[in-house]
C-alpha positions as YAML, in Angstrom:
chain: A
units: angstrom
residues:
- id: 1
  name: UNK
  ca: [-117.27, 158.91, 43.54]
- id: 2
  name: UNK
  ca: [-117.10, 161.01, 46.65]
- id: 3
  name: UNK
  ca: [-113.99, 161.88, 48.07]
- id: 4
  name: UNK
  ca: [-114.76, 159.50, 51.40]
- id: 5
  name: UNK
  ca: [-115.20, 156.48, 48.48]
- id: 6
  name: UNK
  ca: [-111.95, 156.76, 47.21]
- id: 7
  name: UNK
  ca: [-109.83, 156.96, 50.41]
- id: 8
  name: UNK
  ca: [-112.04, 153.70, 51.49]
- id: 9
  name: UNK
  ca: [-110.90, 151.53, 48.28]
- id: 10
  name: UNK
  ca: [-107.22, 152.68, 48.60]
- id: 11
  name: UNK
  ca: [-105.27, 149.96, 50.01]
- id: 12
  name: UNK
  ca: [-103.98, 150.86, 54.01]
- id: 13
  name: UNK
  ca: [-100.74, 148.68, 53.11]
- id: 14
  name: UNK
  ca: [-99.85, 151.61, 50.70]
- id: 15
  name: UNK
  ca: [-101.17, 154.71, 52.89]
- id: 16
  name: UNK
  ca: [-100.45, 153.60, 56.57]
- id: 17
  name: UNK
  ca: [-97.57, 153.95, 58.77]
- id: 18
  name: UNK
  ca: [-95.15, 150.46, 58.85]
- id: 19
  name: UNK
  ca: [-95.00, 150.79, 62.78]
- id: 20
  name: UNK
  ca: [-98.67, 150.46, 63.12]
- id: 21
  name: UNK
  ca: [-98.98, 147.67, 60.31]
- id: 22
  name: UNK
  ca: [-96.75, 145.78, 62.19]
- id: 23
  name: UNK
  ca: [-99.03, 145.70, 65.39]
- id: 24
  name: UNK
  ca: [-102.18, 145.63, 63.69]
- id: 25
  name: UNK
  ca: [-101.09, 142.39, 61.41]
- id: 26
  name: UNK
  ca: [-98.85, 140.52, 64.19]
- id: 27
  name: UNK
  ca: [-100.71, 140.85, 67.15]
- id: 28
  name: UNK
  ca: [-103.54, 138.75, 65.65]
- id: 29
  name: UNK
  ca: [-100.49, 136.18, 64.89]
- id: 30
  name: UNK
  ca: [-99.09, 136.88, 69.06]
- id: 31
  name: UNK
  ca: [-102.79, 135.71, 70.10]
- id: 32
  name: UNK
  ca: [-103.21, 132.52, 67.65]
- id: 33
  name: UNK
  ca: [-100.01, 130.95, 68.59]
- id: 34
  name: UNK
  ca: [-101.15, 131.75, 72.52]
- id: 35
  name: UNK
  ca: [-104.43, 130.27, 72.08]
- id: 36
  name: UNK
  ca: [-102.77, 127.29, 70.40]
- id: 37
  name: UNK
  ca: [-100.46, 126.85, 72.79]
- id: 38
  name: UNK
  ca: [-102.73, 127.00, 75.85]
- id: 39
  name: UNK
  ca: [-104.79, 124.68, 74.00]
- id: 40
  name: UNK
  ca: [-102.74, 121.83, 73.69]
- id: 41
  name: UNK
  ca: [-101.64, 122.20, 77.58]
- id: 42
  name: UNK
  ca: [-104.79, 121.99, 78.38]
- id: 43
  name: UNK
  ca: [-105.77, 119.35, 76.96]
- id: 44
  name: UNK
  ca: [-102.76, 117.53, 77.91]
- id: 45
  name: UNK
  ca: [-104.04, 118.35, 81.70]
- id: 46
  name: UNK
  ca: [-107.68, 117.05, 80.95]
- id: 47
  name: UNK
  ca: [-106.17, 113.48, 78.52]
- id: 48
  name: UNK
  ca: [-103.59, 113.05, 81.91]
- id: 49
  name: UNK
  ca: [-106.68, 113.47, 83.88]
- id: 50
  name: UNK
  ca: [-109.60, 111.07, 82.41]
- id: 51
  name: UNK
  ca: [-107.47, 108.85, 80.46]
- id: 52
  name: UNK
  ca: [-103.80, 108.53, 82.17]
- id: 53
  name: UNK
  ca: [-100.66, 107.99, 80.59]
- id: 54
  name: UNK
  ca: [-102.19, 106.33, 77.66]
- id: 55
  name: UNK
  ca: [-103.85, 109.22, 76.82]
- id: 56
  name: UNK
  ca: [-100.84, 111.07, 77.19]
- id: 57
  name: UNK
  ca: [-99.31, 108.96, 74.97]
- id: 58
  name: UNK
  ca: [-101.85, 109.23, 72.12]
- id: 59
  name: UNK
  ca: [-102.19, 112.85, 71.85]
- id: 60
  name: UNK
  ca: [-98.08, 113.05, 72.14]
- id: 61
  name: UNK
  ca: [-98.17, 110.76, 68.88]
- id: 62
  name: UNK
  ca: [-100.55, 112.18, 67.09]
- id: 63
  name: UNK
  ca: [-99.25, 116.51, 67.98]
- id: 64
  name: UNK
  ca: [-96.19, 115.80, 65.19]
- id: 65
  name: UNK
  ca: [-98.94, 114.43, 62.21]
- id: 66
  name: UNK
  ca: [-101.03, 117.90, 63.21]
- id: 67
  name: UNK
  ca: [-98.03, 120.29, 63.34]
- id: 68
  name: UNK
  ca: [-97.18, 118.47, 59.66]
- id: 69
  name: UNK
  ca: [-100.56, 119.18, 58.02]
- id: 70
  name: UNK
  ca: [-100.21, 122.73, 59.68]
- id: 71
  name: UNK
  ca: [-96.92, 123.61, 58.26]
- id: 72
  name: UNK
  ca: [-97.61, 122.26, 54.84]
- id: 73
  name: UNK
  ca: [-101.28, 124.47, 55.51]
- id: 74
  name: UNK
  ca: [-99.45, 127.42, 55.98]
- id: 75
  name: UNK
  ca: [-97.00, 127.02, 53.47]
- id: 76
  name: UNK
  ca: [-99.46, 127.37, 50.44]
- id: 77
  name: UNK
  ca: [-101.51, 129.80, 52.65]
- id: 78
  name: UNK
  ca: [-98.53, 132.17, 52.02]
- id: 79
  name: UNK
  ca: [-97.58, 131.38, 48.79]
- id: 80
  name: UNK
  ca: [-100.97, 132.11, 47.52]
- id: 81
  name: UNK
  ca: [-100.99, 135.15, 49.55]
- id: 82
  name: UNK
  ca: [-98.08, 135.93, 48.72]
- id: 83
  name: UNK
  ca: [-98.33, 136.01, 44.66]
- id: 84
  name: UNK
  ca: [-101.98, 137.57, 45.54]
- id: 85
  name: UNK
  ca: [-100.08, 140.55, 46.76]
- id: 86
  name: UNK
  ca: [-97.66, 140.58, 43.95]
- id: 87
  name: UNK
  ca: [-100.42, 140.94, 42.00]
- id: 88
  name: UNK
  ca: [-102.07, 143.54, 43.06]
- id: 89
  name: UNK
  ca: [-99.28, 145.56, 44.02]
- id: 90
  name: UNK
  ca: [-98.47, 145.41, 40.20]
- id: 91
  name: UNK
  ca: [-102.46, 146.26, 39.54]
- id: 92
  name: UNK
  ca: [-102.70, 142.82, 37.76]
- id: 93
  name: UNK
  ca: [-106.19, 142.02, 39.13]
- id: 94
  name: UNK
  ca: [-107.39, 139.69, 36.91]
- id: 95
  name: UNK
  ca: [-104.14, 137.01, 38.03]
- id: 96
  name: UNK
  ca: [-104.33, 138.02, 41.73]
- id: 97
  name: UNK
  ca: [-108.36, 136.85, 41.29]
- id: 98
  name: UNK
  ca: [-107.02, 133.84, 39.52]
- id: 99
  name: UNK
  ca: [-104.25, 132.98, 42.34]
- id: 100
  name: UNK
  ca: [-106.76, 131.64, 45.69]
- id: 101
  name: UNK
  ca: [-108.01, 128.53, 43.38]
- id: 102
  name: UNK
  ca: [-104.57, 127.66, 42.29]
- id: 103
  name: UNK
  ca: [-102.74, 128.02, 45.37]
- id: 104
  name: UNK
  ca: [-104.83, 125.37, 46.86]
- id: 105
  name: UNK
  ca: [-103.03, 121.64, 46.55]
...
């Protein structure tokens, strides 16, 4: 293998600075939680609009049963990830391969 090769496969959570994993991993996170945010305003402006205070209503309802299946979504997103990472940081890549199917419900 050249000497390019290798520094490609080596993992940049064990060669990087933790400053600049910080930005690079959480401002992906910063924008989601924008975007979802703006999102349901939105569309609480556009329901008000073409449906009224019924509509209102509705989507007020139904935002608790959605932030639910979200939560328990992101719970066993990072577990899985979570023991994924365990696994390879102990070089154990047969179980990390083995953790995605299990870590879904």
């Amino acid at each position: 293998m050249e000497n390019t090769e290798c520094e490609q496969l080596k993992n940049p959570l064990e060669t990087e600075a933790i400053g600049k994993l910080i930005w690079k991993y959480s401002l992906p996170a910063i924008a989601s939680s924008l975007v979802g945010s703006l999102y349901n305003i939105i569309d609480q402006i556009f329901v008000g609009n073409s449906i009224g205070e019924l509509g209102n209503a509705a989507t007020n309802v139904a935002f608790p049963i959605v932030v639910v299946v979200a939560a328990l979504a992101i719970t066993f997103g990072f577990g899985g990830a979570s023991a994924f990472s365990l696994h390879l940081g102990r070089r154990e890549g047969e179980q990390a391969r083995s953790v995605a199917p299990t870590a879904l419900p």
